[in-house]
C-alpha positions, -999 to 999 in steps of 0.1 A, spaced: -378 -390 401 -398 -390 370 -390 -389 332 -401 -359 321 -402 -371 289 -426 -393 296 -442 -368 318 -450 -344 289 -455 -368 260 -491 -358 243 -491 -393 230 -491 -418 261 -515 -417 289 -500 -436 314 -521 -439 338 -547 -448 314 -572 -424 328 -581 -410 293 -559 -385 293 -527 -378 276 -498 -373 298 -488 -335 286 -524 -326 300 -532 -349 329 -519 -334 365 -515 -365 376 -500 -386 346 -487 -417 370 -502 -439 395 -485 -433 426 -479 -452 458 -504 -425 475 -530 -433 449 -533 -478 464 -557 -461 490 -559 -491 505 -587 -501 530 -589 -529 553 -625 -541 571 -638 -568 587 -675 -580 565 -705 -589 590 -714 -623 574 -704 -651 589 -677 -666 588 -657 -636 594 -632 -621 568 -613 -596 556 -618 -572 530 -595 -554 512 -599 -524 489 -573 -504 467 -568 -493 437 -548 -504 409 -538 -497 373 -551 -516 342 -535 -550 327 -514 -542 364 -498 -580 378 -510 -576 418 -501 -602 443 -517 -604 477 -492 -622 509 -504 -631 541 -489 -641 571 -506 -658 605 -473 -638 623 -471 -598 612 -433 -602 626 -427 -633 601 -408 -631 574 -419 -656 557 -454 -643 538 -475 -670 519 -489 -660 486 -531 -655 489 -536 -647 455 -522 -629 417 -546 -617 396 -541 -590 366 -562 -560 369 -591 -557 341 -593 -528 315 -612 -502 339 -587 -470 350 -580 -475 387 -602 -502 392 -612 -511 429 -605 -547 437 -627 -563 467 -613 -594 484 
């Protein structure tokens, strides 16, 4: 569900993409739109890297576990996205 208020205001752009919402096919960031990507970097030592999008001035917070059945995730890192629309974050 959407408002569709919000959906067709010509004054907010809320997906900050530079476009107002009335005009913009795709006016909200969507759970489709994280695209996230998950590789392992060749430089030793061995890690992870994550990619995915994310909106601007957006609070993101990145869990881990060293069990995927645990249920008990420890906080990696928070960070607030910068100004950029959809701005890829590397980690």
């Amino acid at each position: 569900m959407i408002n569709a208020a919000l959906a067709q205001s010509t004054d907010i752009d809320s997906d900050e993409d530079g476009t107002p919402n009335a005009s913009d096919p795709t006016p909200f960031f969507l759970p489709s739109d994280v695209n996230l990507t998950i590789s392992m970097t060749n430089v030793p030592p061995l890690m992870i890297r994550l990619n995915f999008n994310t909106i601007p001035h957006a609070t993101n917070f990145v869990y881990y576990s060293t069990n995927m059945v645990a249920t008990n995730w420890l906080l990696l890192t928070s960070f607030i996205s910068p100004n950029s629309y959809r701005h890829r974050r590397r980690m």
